[in-house]
N, C-alpha and C positions, 0 to 999 in steps of 0.2 A: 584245140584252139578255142578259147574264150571269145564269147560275142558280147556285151552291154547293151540288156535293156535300155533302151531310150526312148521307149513309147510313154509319150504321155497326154492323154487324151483330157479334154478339157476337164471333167471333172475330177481328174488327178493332177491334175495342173497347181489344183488348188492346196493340195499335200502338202506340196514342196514348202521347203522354210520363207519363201520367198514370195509369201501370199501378199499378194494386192490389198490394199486398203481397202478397196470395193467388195473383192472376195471375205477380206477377213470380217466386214461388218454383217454383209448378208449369213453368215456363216454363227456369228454371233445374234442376229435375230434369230435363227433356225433353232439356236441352241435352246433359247426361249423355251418352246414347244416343248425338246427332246426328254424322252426317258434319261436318267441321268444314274451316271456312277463312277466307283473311284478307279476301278479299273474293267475294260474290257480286255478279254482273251478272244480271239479267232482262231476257231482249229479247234476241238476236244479230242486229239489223238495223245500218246503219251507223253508230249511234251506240257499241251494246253491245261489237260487233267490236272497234270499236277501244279500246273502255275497258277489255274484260277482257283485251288485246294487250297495252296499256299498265303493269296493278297488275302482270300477269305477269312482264314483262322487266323490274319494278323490283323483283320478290323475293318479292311475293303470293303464297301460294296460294289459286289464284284459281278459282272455277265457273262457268259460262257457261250457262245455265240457258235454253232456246229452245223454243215450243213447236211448232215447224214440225218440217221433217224437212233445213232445209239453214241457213245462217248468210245474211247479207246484206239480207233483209228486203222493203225498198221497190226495192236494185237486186236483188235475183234471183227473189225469191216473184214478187216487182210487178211486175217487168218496167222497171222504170224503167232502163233499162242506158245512160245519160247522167249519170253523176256530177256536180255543178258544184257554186262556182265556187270555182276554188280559187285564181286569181288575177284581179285587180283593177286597172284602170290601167295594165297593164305590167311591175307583180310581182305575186311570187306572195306571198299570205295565207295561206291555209291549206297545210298541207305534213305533215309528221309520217308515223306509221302509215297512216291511212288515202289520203294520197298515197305513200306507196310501196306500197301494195297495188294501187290504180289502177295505176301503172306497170308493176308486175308483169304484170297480167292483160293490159295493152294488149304489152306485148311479146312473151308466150309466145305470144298470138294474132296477131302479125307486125301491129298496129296501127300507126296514125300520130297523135299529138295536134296540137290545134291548136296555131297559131304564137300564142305567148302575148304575145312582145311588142309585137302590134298589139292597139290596143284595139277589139275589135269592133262594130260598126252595130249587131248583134243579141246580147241576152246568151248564146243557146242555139248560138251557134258555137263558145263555148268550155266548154261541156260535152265531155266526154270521151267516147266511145263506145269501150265493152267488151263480151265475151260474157259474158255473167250465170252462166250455166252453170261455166264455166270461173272466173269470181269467186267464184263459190262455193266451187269444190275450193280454191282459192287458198287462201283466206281461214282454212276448215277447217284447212288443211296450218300454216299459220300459226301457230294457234292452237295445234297438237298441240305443235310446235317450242317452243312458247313455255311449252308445260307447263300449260298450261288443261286446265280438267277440261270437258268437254262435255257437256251433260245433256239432250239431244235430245226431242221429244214431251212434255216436262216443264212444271209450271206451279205456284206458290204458291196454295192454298187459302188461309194464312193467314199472316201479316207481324208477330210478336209483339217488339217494343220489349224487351230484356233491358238488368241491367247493363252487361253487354258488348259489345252489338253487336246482333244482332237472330237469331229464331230463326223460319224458317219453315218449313211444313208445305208438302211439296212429293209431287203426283200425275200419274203418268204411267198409259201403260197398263201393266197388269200390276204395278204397284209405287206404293208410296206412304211416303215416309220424311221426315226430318227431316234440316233444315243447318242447323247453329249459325257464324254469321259476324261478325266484327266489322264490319267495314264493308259497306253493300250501296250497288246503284247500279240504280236504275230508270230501263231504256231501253228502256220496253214503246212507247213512240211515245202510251201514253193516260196515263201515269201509272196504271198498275194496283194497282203496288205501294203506291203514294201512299194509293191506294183503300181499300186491303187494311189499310193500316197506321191507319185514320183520320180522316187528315190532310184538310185541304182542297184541292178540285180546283176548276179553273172550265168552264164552257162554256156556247157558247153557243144561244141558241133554234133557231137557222138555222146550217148548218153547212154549210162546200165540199162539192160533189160530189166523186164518186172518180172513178176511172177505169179501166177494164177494158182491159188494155195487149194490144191484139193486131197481128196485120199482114196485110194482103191482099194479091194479087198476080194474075198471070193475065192480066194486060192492059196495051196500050200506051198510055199517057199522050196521047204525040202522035197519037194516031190516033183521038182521040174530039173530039165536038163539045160543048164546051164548057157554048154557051146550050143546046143540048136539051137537057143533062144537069142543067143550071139549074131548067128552067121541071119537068122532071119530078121533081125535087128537092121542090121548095116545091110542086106536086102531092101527092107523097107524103106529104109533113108536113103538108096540111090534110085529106085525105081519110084520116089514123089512120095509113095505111100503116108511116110512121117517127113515130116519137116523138121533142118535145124532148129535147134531150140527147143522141142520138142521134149527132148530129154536133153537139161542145159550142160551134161556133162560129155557134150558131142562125141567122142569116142568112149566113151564109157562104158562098164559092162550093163547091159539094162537089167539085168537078173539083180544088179542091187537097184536100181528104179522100181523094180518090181518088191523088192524086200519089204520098200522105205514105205509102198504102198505110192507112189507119187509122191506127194507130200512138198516139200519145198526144194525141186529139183525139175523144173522147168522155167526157160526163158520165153519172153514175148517180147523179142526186138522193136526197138522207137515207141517203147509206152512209156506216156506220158501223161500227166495228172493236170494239168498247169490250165487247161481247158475242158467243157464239159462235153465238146467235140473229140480233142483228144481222150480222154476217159474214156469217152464212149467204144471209138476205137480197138482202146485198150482191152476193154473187158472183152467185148468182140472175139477178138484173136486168142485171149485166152480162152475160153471157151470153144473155137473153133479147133485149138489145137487139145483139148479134152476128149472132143471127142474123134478125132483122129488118134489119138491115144487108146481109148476104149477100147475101139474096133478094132483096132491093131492087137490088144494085149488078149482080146476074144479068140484072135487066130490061131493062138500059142497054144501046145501041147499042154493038159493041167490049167490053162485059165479060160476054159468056155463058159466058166458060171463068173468072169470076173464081174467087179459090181463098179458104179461111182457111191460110194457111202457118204460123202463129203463133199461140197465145191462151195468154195467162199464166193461173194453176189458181187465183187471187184476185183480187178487182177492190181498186183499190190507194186506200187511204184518203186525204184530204189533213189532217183533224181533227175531233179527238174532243175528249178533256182538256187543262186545261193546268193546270200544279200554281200553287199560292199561295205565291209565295219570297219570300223576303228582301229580294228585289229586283224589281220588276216592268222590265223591258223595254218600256218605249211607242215608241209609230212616232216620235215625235219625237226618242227617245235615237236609234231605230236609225238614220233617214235622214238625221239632224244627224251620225252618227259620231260620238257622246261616249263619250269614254276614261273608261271608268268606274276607281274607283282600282283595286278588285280583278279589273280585267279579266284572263282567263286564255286570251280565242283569238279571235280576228276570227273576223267571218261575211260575207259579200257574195253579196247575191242582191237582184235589185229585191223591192220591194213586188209580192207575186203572187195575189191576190183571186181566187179563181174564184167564177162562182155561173149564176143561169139563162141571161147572156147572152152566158157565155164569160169571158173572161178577158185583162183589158189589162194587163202587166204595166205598171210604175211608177219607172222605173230609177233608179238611184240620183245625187244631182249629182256633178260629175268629180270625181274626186279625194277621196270618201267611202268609205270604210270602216268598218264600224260594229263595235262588241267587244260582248263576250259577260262579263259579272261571273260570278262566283264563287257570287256571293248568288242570281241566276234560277235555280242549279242547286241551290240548297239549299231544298227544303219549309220552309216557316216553322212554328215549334213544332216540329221535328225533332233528332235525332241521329243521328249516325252511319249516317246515308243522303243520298245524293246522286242527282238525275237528270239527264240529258242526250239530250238529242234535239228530238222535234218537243213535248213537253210541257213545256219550258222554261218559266221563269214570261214570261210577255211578255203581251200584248195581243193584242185580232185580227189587227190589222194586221201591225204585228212578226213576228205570227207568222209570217202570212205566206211572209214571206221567208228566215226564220229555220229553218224546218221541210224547208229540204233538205237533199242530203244530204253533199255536203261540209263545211257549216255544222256537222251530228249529228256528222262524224265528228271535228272540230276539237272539239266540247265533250265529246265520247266520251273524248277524250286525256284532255282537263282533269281527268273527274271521274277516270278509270282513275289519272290522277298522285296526284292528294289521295286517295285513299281510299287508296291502295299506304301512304302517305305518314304518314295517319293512322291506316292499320294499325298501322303498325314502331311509330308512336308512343304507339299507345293514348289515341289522343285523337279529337274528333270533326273533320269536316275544318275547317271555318273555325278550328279551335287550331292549324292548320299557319301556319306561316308563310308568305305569300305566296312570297315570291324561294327557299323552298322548290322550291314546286310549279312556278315559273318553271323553275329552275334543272333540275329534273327533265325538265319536257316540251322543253326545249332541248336535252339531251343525245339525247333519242329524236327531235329533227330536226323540233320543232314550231314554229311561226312564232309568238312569244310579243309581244302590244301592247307597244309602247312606252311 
């Protein structure tokens, strides 16, 4: 069941397309003052990366506005350091910035990618595997090349709709100032800015668990007994000892838990990102459930020297918001592959559901490819902002699948092109002309629908 944001507190009041005369002058005195550029991005996770990559190398001046302390988001905060998918069938779909960033990082760290033109049994063999750490500097270094401005520990108080573009009230520690920009692009992963501005957002009653990305070690696979590690499993999960979620593949054998090292096979039910309360929360639990894991896998015959080698410093969201567009996304556009007319970037990833009893992914039929429109990245009732990522307008389902990260980093390109696009032009982006923003994201080596 779907709820609608409709909070909208005074200083998002002023977002909305429907500013006061009184608002929109004070708004324009402030602007006076403000740092100024042709686009801002919020969010540096894989969708933002590559958008403010993008207005930059087509002549933007561009600010990249992150409230963490490193860029990449869900692959380096989260720990998710398995990108995908960025090709489909045999070829590749996605491609642009954000796969030559991936290449980068897999090279300087002496990596190998999978062989893409075998179509795989499993979708997760053609994930990419990078060092997150080292994706980060990458990414960073990137960005500075490209003449982005970086705005680190930074975050919008408030998102005020001007004649011109949009003007928002921006707080870090230590400092609190103003940007005046013509075009913004919200790739907070909740639609924040959407929030902040207004606008309508959806979500829903029950939401995916996260997951708190770590890794164990200490012990030989081969050297343990299976069924006792079984029977004292499902022991421990009804005597309290573990908790659902725990291991998110609730019946499962833990002896592969145990293989994978933990790794991205636990849930933290009602986590959520949307707030720095909820966050908090969130990270909480996953950690709480870490080390109820520990202690538990210490008990087991073969793992008394077990170790934590790894634990990423956030448990890693799957959804929060999705904004209200132009165009909604249903699972029937996505698993049918319908070429929308204004499509701007393929996505390919199965239908991916998680919830209390794990997660069956839902792969897609041969030879489907699903796109990505123009209008799911435009808030409806909006100007002169665009989103891209995991708050895309779509559906549950859609979402889904729609919410990784190669998928973020193909519509990252998209809006980074139209906002560059409809900076130069002072217009908002759907006044671009498609085979514009085509013609654009081609030259930067993106994989544009036919």
């Amino acid at each position: 069941m779907k709820r609608r944001d409709l909070l909208k507190a005074a200083s998002a009041t002023a977002g909305a397309l429907a500013v006061s005369p009184l608002v929109a002058r004070a708004a324009a005195v402030a602007a006076q003052g403000a740092r100024e550029a042709d686009v801002v991005v919020v969010g540096g996770g894989p969708a933002g990366t590559v958008a403010a990559l993008q207005a930059a190398r087509a002549g933007a001046k561009t600010i990249l506005i992150e409230m963490g302390s490193q860029l990449g988001g869900t692959t380096t905060t989260g720990g998710v350091t398995f990108p995908g998918l960025f090709h489909a069938w045999g070829r590749q779909v996605i491609a642009g910035i954000g796969w030559e960033l991936v290449q980068a990082a897999v090279e300087l760290d002496g990596g190998v990618l999978p062989d893409f033109t075998k179509v795989p049994a499993r979708h997760w063999q053609h994930q990419v595997r990078i060092n997150g750490p080292l994706y980060a500097a990458l990414v960073e270094e990137a960005c500075l090349e490209a003449g982005v401005t970086l705005a680190y520990y930074q975050f919008p108080l408030s998102a005020v709709a001007t004649d011109g573009g949009w003007l928002l009230d921006v707080v870090g520690k230590g400092l609190r100032h103003q940007i005046a920009c013509r075009q913004l692009i919200d790739c907070t992963g909740g639609a924040d800015v959407v929030g902040l501005a207004g606008l309508e957002r959806l979500r829903e009653d029950v939401t995916q668990p996260g997951t708190l990305i770590f890794k164990l070690g200490g012990y030989d696979v081969a050297q343990l007994d299976a069924e006792e590690i079984q029977r004292r499993y499902l022991k421990a999960l009804a005597d309290g000892e573990l908790e659902a979620g725990d291991y998110a593949s609730a019946r499962g054998r833990f002896v592969s838990f145990l293989a994978a090292g933990g790794d991205n096979a636990q849930h933290i039910f009602h986590a959520d990102s949307s707030t720095a309360d909820t966050q908090t929360q969130a990270n909480i639990a996953g950690r709480r459930s870490l080390l109820r894991l520990i202690r538990f896998v210490r008990t087991l015959p073969g793992c008394e020297r077990a170790q934590v080698q790894r634990m990423m410093q956030e448990t890693a969201v799957r959804e929060t918001y999705r904004i209200v567009g132009q165009t909604l996304i249903t699972c029937d556009d996505y698993a049918s592959g319908r070429r929308f007319d204004d499509a701007v970037c393929y996505a390919f990833y199965p239908v991916d559901l998680h919830d209390r009893h794990g997660v069956v992914p839902k792969p897609l039929a041969p030879g489907t490819v699903p796109t990505v429109p123009l209008g799911a990245l435009v808030p409806k009732g909006s100007r002169n902002l665009l989103v891209a990522g995991r708050s895309v307008s779509s559906d549950r389902l859609a979402n889904s699948a729609l919410r990784v990260q190669a998928s973020c980093m193909a519509m990252g390109q998209a809006a980074g092109a139209a906002a560059a696009l409809a900076a130069r032009a002072d217009v908002t982006p759907t006044a671009v002309a498609l085979a514009e923003i085509h013609a654009l994201l081609r030259e930067h080596a993106a994989v544009v629908p036919e």
